[in-house]
SESETOR-709614 format. One record per residue (C-alpha): residue in one letter; x, z, y. Coordinates in steps of 0.25 Angstrom, whole numbers, padded with zeros to 4 digits, always signed. Layout:
SESETOR-709614
AXZY
...
//
This chain:
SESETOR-709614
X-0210-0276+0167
X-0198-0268+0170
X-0202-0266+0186
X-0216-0260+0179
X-0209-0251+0170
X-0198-0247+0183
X-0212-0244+0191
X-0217-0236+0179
X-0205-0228+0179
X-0203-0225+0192
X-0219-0223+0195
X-0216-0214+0181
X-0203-0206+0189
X-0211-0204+0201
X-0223-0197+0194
X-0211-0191+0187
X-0207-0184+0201
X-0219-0183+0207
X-0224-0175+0194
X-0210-0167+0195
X-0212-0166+0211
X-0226-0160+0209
X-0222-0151+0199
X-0210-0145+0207
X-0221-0143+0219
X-0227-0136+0212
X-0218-0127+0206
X-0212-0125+0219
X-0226-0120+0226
X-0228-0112+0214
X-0216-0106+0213
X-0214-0105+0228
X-0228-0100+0231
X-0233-0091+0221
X-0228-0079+0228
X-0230-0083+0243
X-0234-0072+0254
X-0250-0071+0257
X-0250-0083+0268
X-0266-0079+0268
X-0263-0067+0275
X-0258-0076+0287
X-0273-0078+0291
X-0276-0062+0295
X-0262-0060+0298
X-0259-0052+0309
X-0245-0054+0316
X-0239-0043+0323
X-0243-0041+0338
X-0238-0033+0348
X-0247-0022+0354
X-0248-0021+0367
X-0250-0008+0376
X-0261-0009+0389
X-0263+0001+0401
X-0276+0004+0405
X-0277-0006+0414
X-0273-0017+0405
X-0259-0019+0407
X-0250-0020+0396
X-0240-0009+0394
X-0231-0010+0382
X-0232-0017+0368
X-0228-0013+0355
X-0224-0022+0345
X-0214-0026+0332
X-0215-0041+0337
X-0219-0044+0349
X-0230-0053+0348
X-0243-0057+0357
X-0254-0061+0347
X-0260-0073+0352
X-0270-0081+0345
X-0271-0096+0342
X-0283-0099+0351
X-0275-0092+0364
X-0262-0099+0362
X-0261-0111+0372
X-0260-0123+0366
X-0249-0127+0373
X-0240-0118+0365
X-0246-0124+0350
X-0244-0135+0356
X-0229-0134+0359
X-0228-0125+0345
X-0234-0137+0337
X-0226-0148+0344
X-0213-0139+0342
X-0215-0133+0329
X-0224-0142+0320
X-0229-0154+0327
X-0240-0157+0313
X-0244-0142+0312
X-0259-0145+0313
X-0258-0159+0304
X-0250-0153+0291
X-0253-0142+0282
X-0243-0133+0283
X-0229-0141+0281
X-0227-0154+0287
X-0222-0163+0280
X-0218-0174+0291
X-0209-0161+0298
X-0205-0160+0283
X-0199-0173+0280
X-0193-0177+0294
X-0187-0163+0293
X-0179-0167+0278
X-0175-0178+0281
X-0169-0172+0297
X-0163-0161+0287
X-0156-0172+0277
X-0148-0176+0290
X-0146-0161+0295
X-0140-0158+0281
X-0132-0170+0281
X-0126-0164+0295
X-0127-0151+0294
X-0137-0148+0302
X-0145-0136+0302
X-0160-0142+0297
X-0174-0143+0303
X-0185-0134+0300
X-0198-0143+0297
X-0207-0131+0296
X-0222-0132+0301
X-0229-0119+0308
X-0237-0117+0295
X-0223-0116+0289
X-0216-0106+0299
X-0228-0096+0299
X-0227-0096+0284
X-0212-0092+0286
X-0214-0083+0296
X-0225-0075+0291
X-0223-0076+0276
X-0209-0079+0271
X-0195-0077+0277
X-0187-0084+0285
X-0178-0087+0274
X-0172-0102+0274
X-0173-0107+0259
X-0181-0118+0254
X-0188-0108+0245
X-0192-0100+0258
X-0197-0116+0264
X-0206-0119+0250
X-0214-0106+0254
X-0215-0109+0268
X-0221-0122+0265
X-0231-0116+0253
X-0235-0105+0263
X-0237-0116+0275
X-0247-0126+0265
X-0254-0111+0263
X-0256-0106+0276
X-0261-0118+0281
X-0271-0118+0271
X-0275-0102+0274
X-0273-0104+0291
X-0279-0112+0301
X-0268-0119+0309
X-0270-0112+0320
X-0267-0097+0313
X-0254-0104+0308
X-0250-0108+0322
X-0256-0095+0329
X-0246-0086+0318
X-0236-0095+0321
X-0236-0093+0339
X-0240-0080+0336
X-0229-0075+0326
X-0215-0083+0329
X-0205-0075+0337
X-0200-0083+0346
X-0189-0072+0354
X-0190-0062+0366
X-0196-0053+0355
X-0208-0063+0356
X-0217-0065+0341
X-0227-0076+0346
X-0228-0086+0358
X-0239-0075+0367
X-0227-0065+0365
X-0216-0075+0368
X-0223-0079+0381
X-0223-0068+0386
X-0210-0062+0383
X-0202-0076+0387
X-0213-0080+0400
X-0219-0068+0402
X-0234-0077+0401
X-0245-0078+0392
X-0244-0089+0384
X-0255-0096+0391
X-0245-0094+0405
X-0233-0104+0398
X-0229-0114+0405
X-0226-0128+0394
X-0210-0124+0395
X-0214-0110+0392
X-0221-0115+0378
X-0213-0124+0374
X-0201-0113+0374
X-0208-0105+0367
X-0212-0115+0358
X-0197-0118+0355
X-0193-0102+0353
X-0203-0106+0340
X-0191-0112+0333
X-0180-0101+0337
X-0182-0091+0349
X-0166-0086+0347
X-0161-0102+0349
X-0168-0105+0362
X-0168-0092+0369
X-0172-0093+0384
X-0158-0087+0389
X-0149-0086+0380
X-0150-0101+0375
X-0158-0107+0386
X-0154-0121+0383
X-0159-0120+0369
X-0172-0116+0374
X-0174-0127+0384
X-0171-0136+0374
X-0181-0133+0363
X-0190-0129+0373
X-0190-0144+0381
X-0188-0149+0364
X-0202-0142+0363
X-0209-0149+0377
X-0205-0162+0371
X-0210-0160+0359
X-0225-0155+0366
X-0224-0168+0374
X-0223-0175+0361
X-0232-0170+0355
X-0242-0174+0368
X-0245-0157+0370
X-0239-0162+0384
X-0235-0173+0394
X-0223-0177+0398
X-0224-0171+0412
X-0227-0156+0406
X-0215-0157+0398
X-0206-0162+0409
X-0211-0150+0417
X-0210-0139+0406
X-0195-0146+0402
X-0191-0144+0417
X-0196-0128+0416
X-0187-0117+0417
X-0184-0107+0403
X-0187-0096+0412
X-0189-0083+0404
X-0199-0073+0411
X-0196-0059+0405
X-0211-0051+0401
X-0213-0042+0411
X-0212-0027+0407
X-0225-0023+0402
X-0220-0007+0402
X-0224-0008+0417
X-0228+0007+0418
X-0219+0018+0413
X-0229+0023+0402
X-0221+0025+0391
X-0225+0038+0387
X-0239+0034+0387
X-0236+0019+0379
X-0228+0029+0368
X-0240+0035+0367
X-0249+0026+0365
X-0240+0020+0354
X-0241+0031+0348
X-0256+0031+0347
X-0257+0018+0345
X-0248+0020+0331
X-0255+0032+0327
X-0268+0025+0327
X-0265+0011+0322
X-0249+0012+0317
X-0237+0007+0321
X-0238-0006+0315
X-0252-0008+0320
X-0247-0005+0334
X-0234-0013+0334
X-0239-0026+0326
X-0255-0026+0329
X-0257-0031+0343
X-0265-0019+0350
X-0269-0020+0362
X-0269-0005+0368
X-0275-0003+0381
X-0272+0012+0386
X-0275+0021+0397
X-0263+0019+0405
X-0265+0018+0420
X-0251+0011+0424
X-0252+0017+0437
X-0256+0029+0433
X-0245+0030+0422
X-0234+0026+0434
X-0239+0037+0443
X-0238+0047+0433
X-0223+0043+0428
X-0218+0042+0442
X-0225+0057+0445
X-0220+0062+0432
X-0203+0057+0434
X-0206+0061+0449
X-0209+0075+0446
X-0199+0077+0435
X-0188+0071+0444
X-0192+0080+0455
X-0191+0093+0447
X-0179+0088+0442
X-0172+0086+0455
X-0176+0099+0461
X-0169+0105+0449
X-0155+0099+0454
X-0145+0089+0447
X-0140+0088+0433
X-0127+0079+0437
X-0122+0064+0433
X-0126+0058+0423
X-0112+0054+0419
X-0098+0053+0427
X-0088+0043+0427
X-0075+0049+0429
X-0068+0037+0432
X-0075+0027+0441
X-0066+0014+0439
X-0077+0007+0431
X-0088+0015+0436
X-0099+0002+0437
X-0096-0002+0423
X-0097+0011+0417
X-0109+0015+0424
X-0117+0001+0421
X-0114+0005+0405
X-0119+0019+0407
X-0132+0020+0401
X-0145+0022+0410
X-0152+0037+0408
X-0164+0035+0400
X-0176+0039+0410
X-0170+0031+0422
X-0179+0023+0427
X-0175+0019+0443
X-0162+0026+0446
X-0148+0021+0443
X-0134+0025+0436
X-0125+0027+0449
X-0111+0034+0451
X-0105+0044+0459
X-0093+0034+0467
X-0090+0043+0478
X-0094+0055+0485
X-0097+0059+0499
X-0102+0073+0504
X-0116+0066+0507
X-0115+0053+0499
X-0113+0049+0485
X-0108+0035+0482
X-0114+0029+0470
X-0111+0016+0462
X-0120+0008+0452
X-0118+0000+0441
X-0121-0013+0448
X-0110-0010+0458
X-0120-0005+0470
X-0116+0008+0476
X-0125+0017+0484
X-0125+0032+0489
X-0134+0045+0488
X-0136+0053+0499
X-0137+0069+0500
X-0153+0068+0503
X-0152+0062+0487
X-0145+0075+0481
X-0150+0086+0489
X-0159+0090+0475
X-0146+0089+0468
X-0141+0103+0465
X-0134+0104+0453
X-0144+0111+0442
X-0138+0123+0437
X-0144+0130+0424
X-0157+0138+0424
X-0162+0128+0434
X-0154+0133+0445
X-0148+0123+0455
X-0136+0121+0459
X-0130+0121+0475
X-0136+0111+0486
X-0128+0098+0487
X-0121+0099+0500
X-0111+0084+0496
X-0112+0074+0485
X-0101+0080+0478
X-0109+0094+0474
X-0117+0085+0464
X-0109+0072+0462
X-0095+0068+0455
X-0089+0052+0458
X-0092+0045+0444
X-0106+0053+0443
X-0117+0044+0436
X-0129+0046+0442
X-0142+0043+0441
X-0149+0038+0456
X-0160+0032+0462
X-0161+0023+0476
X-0167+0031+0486
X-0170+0025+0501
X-0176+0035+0508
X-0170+0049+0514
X-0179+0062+0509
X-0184+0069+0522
X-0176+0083+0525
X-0188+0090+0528
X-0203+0088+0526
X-0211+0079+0536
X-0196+0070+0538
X-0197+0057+0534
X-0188+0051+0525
X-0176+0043+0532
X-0171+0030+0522
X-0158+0030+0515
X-0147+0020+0517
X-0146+0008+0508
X-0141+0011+0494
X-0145+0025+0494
X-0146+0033+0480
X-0153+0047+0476
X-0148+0054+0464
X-0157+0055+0451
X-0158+0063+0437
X-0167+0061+0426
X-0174+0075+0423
X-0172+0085+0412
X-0187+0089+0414
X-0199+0081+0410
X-0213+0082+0408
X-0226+0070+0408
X-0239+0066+0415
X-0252+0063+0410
X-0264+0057+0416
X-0278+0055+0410
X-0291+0050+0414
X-0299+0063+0412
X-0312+0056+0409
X-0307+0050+0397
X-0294+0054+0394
X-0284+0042+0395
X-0271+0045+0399
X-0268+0036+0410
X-0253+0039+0413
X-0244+0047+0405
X-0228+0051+0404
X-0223+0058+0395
X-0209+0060+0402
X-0200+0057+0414
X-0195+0044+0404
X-0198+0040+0389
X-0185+0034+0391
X-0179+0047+0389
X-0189+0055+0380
X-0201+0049+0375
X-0207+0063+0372
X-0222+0064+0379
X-0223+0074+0387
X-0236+0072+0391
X-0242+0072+0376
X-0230+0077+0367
X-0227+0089+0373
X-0233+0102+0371
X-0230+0112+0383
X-0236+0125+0389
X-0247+0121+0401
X-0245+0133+0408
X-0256+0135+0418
X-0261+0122+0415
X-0268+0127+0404
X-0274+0138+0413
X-0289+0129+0418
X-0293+0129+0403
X-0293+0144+0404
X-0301+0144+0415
X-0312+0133+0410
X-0313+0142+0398
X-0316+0153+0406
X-0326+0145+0414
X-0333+0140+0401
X-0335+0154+0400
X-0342+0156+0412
X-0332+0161+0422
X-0329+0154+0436
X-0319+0150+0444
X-0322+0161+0451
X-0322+0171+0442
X-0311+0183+0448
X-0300+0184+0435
X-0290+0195+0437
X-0275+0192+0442
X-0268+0204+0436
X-0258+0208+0428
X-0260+0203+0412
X-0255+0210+0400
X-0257+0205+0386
X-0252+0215+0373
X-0248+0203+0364
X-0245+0214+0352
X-0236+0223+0345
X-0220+0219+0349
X-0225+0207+0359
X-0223+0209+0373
X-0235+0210+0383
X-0238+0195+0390
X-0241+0198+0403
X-0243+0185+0411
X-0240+0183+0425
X-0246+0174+0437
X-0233+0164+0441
X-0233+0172+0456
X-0231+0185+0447
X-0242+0191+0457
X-0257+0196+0454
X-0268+0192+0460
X-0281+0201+0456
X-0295+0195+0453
X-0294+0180+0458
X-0305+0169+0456
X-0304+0160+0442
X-0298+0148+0453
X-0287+0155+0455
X-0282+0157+0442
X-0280+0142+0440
X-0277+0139+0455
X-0265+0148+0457
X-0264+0148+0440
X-0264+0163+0439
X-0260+0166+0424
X-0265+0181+0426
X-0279+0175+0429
X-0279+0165+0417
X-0274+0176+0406
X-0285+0186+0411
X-0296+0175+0411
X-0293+0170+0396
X-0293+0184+0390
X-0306+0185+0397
X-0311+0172+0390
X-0303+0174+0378
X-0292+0164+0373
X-0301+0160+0362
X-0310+0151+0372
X-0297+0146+0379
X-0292+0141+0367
X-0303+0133+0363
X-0304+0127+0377
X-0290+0122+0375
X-0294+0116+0362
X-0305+0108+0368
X-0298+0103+0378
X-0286+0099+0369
X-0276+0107+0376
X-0270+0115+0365
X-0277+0116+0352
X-0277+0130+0343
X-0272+0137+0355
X-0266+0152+0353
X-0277+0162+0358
X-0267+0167+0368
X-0267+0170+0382
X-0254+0165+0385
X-0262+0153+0380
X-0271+0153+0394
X-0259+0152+0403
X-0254+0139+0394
X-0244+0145+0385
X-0248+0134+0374
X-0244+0120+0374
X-0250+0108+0377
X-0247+0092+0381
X-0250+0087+0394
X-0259+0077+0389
X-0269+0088+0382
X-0268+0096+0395
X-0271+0086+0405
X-0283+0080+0396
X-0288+0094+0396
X-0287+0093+0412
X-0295+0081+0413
X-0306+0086+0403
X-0307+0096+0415
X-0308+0087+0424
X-0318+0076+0415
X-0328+0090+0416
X-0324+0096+0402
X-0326+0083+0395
X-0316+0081+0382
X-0306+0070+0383
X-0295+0063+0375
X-0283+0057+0380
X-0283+0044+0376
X-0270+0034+0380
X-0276+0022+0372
X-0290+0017+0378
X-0290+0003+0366
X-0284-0003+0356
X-0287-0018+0354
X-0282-0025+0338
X-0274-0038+0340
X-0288-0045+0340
X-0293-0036+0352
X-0302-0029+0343
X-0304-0014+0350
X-0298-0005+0338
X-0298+0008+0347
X-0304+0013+0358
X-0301+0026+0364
X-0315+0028+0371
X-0326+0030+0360
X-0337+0028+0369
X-0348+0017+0366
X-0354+0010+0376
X-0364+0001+0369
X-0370-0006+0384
X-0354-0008+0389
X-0356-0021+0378
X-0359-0030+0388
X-0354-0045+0390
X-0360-0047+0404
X-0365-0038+0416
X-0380-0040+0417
X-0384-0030+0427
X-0384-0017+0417
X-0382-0003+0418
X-0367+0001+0418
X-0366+0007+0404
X-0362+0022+0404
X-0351+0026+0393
X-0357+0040+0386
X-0348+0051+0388
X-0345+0057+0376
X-0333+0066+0381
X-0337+0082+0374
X-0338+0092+0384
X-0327+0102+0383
X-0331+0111+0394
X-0343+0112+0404
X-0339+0104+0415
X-0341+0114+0426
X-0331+0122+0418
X-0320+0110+0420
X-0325+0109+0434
X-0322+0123+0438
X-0308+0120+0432
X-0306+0107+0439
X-0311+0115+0452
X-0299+0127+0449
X-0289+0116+0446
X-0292+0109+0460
X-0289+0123+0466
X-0275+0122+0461
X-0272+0109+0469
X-0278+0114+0481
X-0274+0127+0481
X-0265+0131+0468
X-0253+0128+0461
X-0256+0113+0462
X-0259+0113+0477
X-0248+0103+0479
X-0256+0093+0473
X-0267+0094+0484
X-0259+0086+0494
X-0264+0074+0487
X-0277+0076+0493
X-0287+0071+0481
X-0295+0079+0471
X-0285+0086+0461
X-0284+0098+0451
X-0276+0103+0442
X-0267+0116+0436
X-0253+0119+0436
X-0246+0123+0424
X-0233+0130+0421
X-0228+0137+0407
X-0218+0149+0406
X-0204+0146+0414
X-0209+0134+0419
X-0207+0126+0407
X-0220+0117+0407
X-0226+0113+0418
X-0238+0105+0421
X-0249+0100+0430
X-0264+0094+0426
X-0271+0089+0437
X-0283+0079+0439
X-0292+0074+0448
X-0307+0069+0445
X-0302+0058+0438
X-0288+0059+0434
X-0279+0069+0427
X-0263+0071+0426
X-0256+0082+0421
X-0239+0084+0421
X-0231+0092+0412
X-0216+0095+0417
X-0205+0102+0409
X-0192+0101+0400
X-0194+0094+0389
X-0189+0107+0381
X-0195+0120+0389
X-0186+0127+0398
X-0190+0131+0412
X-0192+0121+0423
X-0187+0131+0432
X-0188+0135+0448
X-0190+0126+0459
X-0178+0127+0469
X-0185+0131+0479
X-0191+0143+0471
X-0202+0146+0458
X-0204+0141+0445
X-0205+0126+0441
X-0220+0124+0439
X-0231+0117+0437
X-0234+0115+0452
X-0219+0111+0455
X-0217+0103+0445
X-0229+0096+0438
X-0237+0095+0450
X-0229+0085+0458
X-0230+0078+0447
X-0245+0076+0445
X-0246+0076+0461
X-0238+0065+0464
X-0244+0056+0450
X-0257+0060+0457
X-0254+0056+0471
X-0252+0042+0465
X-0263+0042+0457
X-0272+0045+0469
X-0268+0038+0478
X-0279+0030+0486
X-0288+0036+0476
X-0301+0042+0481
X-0302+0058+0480
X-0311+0061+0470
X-0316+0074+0469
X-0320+0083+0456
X-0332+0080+0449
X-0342+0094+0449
X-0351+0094+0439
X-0365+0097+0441
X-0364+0110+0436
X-0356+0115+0445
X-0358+0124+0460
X-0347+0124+0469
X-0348+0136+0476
X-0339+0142+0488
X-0331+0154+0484
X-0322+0166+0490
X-0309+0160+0482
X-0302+0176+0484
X-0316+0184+0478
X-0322+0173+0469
X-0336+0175+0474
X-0344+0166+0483
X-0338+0164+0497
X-0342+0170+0510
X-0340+0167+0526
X-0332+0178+0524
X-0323+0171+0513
X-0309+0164+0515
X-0305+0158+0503
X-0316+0149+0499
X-0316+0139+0489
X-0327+0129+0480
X-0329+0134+0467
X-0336+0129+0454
X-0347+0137+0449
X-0357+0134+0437
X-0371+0136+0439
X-0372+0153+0443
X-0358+0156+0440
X-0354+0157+0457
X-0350+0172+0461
X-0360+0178+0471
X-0356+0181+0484
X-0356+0198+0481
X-0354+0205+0469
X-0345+0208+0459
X-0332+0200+0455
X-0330+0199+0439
X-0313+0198+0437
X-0310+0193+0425
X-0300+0203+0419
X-0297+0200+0404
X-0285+0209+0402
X-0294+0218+0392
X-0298+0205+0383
X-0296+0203+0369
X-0294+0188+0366
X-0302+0188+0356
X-0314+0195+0360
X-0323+0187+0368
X-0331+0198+0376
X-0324+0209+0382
X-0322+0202+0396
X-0316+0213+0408
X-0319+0210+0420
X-0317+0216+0433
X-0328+0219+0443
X-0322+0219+0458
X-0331+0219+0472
X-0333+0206+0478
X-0327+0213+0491
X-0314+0217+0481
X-0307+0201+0485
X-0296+0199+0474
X-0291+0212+0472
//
């Protein structure tokens, strides 16, 4: 009796503590779950990616990201890597139901003995567990924070498939080297795919799961190989590989292979502004954190032509505007290699080196470097030199080093191995081992563009000699006086209008009344010389201003301005002459697209940098090209017709218009102030551009399929100055070697294409000195395009375009000057 009642009242104590037990669970998921985070939001949730920047060609250029992460999903993770992240991390996780209560246990009573000696504990946390953590609750340790993490994981795994647990889980940990997820990791330890890892390569990243600061590959090398051959043995245990594989993978070398430098190309100027397109159109946050995939129009080697060109050409001018001095002097030379490997490397350097002045010879400058190596720069290296003096005026030849140079310079220098020849047709002799030509980065600057001018995309651009130093555009930011580049849109107004390249314009004197108290402009030609009635060519060949300011007040400004409006040059343009001989101001990129809708045959066009933009599932959420083309939506090729794009481009100009343009410009290579372009021997046009003092200066130039065009000047307006050797700084001294060597590259091996003539176009043979149909009798003859029964006639009278007497704003009223044919110019 007394054993039933015992029975009774222990059964009755039990129930006691299981009701009490039940009752306290309950409170506790009450109390500790009534205000839990959303865990719902976990199946659409969207983890942070990293956006990554393509060329045109496909190759990656640059990311942006607040976390660097590579979204991969579930089904494309090798299941090499779950497998060494379950064996790891949770052995049960696709047996339990969010915690695991074996873990659970074996981990109190491991923690009991760990108490007892002071021991720091084990963690017993599933994955489920670790993503509820991670993306819902803190990392706070309290046993509060472990109750939620436990609700939350019994929740999750009822609102998640396992495999959007685990794919949150590889996809979201940081796991060091600035790497969020395993596909990052991969890459930025190995530099593979996560398909390329070798089983020791897995397992280590694997083991970085549990604390990427405690086994890091270099600093704690030890560590690492430990819980990384702690992680192989647990895969073989787990029977995710044999005994042979393990031993092989324990036997590998942690060898860390740095991510190769995907900024392979110096397109900074272009990446910035692209990311600035990119953030207007979708935001900052979309662009950092969405996983775009941005292809643009960049052509890498297109973009390294046109930087080399673009330093080149500012280097050059620079140089023949002599030395600025050291960049620094040392005054006491007992720890010169010390101080010189703490002094701080000029931003814009890219291949030269910090050296110091040791000695001095008459010919010979003995130089040191911070690594200890010496060399020497001869007198062939300093012969540019001359001290520059103010108002660009330069300073004596160097007869010895010690004209320029003091010991304890810091210099800037380059290595150099070959002797420039003395005098043209020598060869260049080599130098001597360890020889060194002095260098300074330029006070000038300017940018390159180039477009495709068929449909607009920017191909290569830079902004600057270095964003390093300034990361001000050039090429689209600033806003600069064309000069005579402005000039072939005067003249395709004027042909719209029905005059031809052949039409006689007067070259005289030019005086304007601008009104009571204002001085009277009287533009001058850059020789200072008249030249009487000359051809329409001529005015854009030899880029006569006198010829240019008398043909817009014949065709009124009123017309001009709407042309530079439709061609996006300068909008709301001042109805002013000075207008016609590019006293507004416009970017380079607006100019040169107006160039290639010349050469496109008067076709509107719209720079574009970004040709797609792809979501983080590969969705196409823009696309710069509009066009549809219904019969491209092929799987297979079955024999059918190619499928034509429409061309939808509006027509801005007649195209024989533009042609006759295109035709004038290719007479200032061959023949005018761009002639030293014609060396290169391919199809080429363009036009020179200089502003007052020789401030800006510019040249546009294409051929049938491919346009560039260069700006050059101080960064704030002052003169570029005269050329030692004599003359103004200007366009064709200092813009044109630019686009001239960036072409010769470009063209290289390329077949000669020659411009596209419309079909209503005449190409008729011309007397360039009367403008009227040449003769046997005849010596300066060239090909001109007419339209259809606009070519002179072989006798007759000349019209000359005069327009001294012209209002502005009166569109009749037109004077012309009749001359005998016989008359020649004058």
């Amino acid at each position: 009796m007394r054993l039933v009642k015992l029975f009774l009242f222990t059964l009755s104590m039990l129930l006691f503590i299981g009701i009490i037990g039940a009752g306290g669970g309950i409170y506790i998921l009450w109390n500790y779950g009534k205000n839990l985070p959303d865990y719902k939001q976990l199946s659409s949730y969207q983890l942070p990616t990293t956006t990554r920047i393509h060329a045109g060609d496909g190759r990656l250029i640059t990311e942006y990201a607040s976390q660097k992460r590579i979204f991969v999903p579930i089904s494309s993770i090798p299941r090499e890597i779950i497998n060494a992240v379950i064996a790891t991390e949770d052995k049960n996780f696709y047996k339990h139901h969010g915690i695991d209560p074996i873990a659970l246990t074996r981990a109190v009573i491991d923690n009991i003995g760990k108490y007892i000696q002071k021991k720091r504990f084990v963690g017993a946390s599933t994955i489920t567990q670790q993503v509820a953590k991670n993306f819902l609750l803190t990392n706070e340790a309290s046993l509060e924070r472990k109750i939620k993490e436990a609700i939350l994981a019994f929740r999750i795994e009822r609102a998640l498939s396992k495999d959007r647990i685990l794919e949150l889980y590889l996809n979201e940990s940081y796991l060091g080297y600035r790497s969020y997820g395993v596909a990052a990791a991969a890459l930025n330890y190995f530099n593979k795919s996560l398909d390329e890892l070798t089983t020791a390569q897995v397992a280590y990243l694997a083991a970085l799961l549990k604390a990427p600061s405690n086994y890091h590959p270099v600093r704690k090398y030890d560590a690492a190989i430990r819980r990384r051959n702690w992680v192989i043995g647990r895969m073989e245990k787990e029977g995710y590989i044999d005994a042979d594989t393990a031993k092989i993978a324990i036997a590998e070398k942690l060898e860390i292979i740095p991510r190769e430098d995907t900024s392979y190309v110096n397109a900074d100027y272009f990446i910035e502004e692209v990311r600035r397109k990119l953030v207007k159109k979708f935001s900052m946050n979309q662009v950092n954190e969405g996983g775009l995939s941005v292809r643009t129009s960049l052509d890498p080697q297109l973009q390294i032509y046109a930087q080399r060109a673009l330093r080149n050409g500012l280097e050059a001018y620079d140089r023949r505007h002599g030395y600025r001095g050291a960049v620094a002097n040392f005054a006491i030379l007992d720890d010169w290699q010390n101080e010189l490997s703490q002094f701080k490397m000029l931003k814009g350097v890219q291949d030269w080196q910090l050296a110091i002045i040791l000695a001095l010879d008459k010919n010979t400058a003995h130089i040191g470097f911070k690594d200890g190596n010496v060399g020497e720069i001869p007198m062939p290296e300093l012969l540019w030199a001359r001290k520059a003096l103010k108002n660009q005026q330069l300073g004596n030849e160097i007869k010895q080093m010690s004209d320029i140079f003091k010991v304890g310079d810091v210099i800037l220098t380059q290595s150099v191995t070959m002797r420039p020849p003395k005098k043209d047709g020598d060869k260049p002799t080599p130098y001597p081992p360890h020889s060194f030509g002095l260098r300074q980065l330029p006070v000038v600057n300017g940018a390159i563009v180039v477009l495709d001018p068929h449909s607009g995309r920017v191909l290569a651009m830079s902004g600057g000699y270095s964003f390093d130093m300034s990361q001000f555009n050039r090429a689209i930011q600033a806003q600069r006086q064309p000069g005579s580049a402005f000039k072939p849109f005067v003249y395709l107004t004027a042909l719209d209008k029905g005059y031809t390249p052949a039409t006689m314009i007067l070259d005289a004197p030019f005086v304007l009344n601008q009104g009571h108290g204002l001085k009277k402009w009287k533009p001058a030609n850059y020789s200072k010389k008249f030249y009487g009635p000359s051809p329409m060519r001529i005015g854009i060949e030899k880029s006569r201003n006198l010829m240019t300011v008398r043909l817009a007040q014949a065709i009124g400004m009123d017309a001009i301005v709407k042309t530079a409006a439709d061609f996006n040059i300068i909008k709301n343009m001042p109805a002013q002459l000075s207008m016609a001989l590019g006293a507004g101001e416009v970017n380079l990129l607006d100019l040169t697209a107006g160039y290639a809708m010349l050469v496109n045959g008067g076709k509107k066009i719209t720079p574009s940098m970004i040709d797609r933009v792809q979501n983080h599932k590969g969705i196409t959420i823009y696309r710069s090209d509009k066009r549809k083309c219904d019969d491209c939506q092929v799987r297979h090729w079955e024999g059918q017709k190619i499928p034509k794009l429409p061309d939808n481009r509006q027509q801005l100009t007649d195209s024989a218009s533009a042609y006759q343009v295109v035709s004038m410009m290719e007479g200032v290579v061959q023949r005018g102030t761009g002639r030293r372009i014609k060396s290169i021997g391919k199809p080429l046009a363009g036009k020179t551009g200089t502003s007052n003092d020789s401030k800006d200066t510019w040249f546009i130039g294409f051929t049938p399929d491919l346009v560039a065009g260069v700006f050059v000047g101080m960064d704030q307006p002052v003169s570029l100055g005269t050329q030692p050797w004599g003359g103004q700084e200007t366009g064709s001294s200092v813009a044109v070697p630019i686009f001239k060597q960036f072409m010769e590259l470009a063209l290289a091996n390329k077949t000669a294409i020659p411009f596209r003539t419309p079909p209503n176009v005449q190409m008729v043979r011309i007397d360039a000195d009367s403008g009227t149909l040449a003769t046997a009798a005849s010596k300066n003859i060239f090909i001109e395009a007419f339209k259809p029964g606009t070519a002179p006639s072989i006798d007759g009278d000349i019209l000359v375009i005069d327009g001294s007497d012209r209002d502005n704003n009166n569109d009749s009223d037109i004077r012309q000057i009749t001359v005998e044919a016989t008359s020649g110019l004058y």
